[in-house]
C-alpha positions as CSV (number, residue, x, y, z in Angstrom):
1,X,0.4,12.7,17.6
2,X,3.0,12.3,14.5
3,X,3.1,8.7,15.6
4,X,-1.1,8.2,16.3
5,X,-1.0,9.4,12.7
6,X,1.0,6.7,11.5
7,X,-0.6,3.9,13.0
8,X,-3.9,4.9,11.5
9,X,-2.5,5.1,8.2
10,X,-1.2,1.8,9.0
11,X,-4.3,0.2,9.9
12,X,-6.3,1.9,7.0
13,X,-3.6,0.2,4.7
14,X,-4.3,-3.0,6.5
15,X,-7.7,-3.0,6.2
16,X,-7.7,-2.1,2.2
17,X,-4.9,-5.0,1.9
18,X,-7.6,-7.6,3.3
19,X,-9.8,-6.1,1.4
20,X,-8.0,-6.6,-1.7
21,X,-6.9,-10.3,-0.8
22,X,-10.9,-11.1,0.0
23,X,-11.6,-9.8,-3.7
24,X,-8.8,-11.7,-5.3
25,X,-9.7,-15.2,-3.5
26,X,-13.3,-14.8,-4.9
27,X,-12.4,-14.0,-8.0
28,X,-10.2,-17.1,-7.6
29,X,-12.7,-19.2,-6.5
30,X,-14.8,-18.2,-9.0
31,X,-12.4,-18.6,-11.6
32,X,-10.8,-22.0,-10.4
33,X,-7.0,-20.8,-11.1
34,X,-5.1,-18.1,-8.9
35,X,-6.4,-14.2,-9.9
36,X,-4.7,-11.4,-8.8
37,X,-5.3,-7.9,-9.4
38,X,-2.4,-5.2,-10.0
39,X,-2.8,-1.9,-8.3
40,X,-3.0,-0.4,-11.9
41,X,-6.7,-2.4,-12.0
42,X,-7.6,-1.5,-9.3
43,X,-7.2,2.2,-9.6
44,X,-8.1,2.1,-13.5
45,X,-11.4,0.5,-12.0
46,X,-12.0,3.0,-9.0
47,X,-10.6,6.1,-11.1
48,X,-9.4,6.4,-14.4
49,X,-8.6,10.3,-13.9
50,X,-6.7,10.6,-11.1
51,X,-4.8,7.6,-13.0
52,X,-3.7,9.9,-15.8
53,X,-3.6,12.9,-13.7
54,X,-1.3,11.0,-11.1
55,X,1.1,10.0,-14.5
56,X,1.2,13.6,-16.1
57,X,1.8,15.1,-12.6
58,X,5.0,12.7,-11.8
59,X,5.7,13.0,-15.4
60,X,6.1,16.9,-15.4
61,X,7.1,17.8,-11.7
62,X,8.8,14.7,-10.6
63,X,10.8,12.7,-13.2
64,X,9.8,11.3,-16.3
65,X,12.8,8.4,-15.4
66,X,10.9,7.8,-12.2
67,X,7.2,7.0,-13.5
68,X,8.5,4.1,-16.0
69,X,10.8,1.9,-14.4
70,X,9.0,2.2,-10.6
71,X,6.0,3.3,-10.8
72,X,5.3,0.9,-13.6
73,X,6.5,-2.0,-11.9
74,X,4.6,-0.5,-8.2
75,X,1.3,-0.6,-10.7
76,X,2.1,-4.7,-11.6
77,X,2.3,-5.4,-8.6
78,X,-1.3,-7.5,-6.9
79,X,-2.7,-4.3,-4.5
80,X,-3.2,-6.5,-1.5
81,X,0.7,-6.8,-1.4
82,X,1.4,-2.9,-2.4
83,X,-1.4,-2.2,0.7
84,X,0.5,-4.5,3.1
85,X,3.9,-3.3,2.3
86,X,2.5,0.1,2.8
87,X,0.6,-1.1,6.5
88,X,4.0,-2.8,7.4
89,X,5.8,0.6,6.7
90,X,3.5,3.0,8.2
91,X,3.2,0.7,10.8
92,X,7.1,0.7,11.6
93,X,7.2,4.4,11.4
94,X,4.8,5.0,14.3
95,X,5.9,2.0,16.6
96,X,7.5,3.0,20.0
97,X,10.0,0.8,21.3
98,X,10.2,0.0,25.0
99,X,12.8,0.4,27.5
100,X,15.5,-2.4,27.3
101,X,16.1,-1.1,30.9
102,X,12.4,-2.7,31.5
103,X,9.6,-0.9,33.5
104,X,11.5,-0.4,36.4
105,X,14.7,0.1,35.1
106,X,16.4,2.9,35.9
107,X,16.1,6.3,33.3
């Protein structure tokens, strides 16, 4: 189930990280140079509240130390690549390796 989980996650990511990338190359095209978007943006763009509330929280629970060197440089990154890192990683943590032994190896 833990693993189901995961892979859903990972193909949610995956389909917001095309998503992003679809945006971007219009906005390229449009543009005639390369545009990117960070994931700061994006999420100014979709919610400026949840923004600040997601600062003040990690901020005052977390770590101040850990908002401005990481997060800051999480929220300059483009969000198609923050969304595909995140697909690759959910991803990996629900993938089930096979059996070296094969299918009808031995157990």
């Amino acid at each position: 189930m833990i693993r189901f989980l995961f892979r859903l996650l990972a193909y949610v990511a995956l389909s917001l990280a095309i998503i992003a990338a679809v945006l971007d190359a219009a906005r390229s095209v449009g543009a005639s140079q390369l545009m990117m978007t960070s994931l700061q943006d994006s999420w100014q763009s979709l919610s400026a509240s949840s923004l600040a509330l997601a600062q003040t929280s990690i901020k005052t629970h977390i770590s101040p130390i850990l908002w401005d060197p990481l997060m800051l440089w999480i929220l300059e990154a483009p969000t198609f690549i923050v969304f595909a890192l995140l697909a690759f990683l959910f991803y990996a943590m629900g993938y089930k390796r096979e059996n070296r032994a094969g299918r009808f190896g031995a157990r």
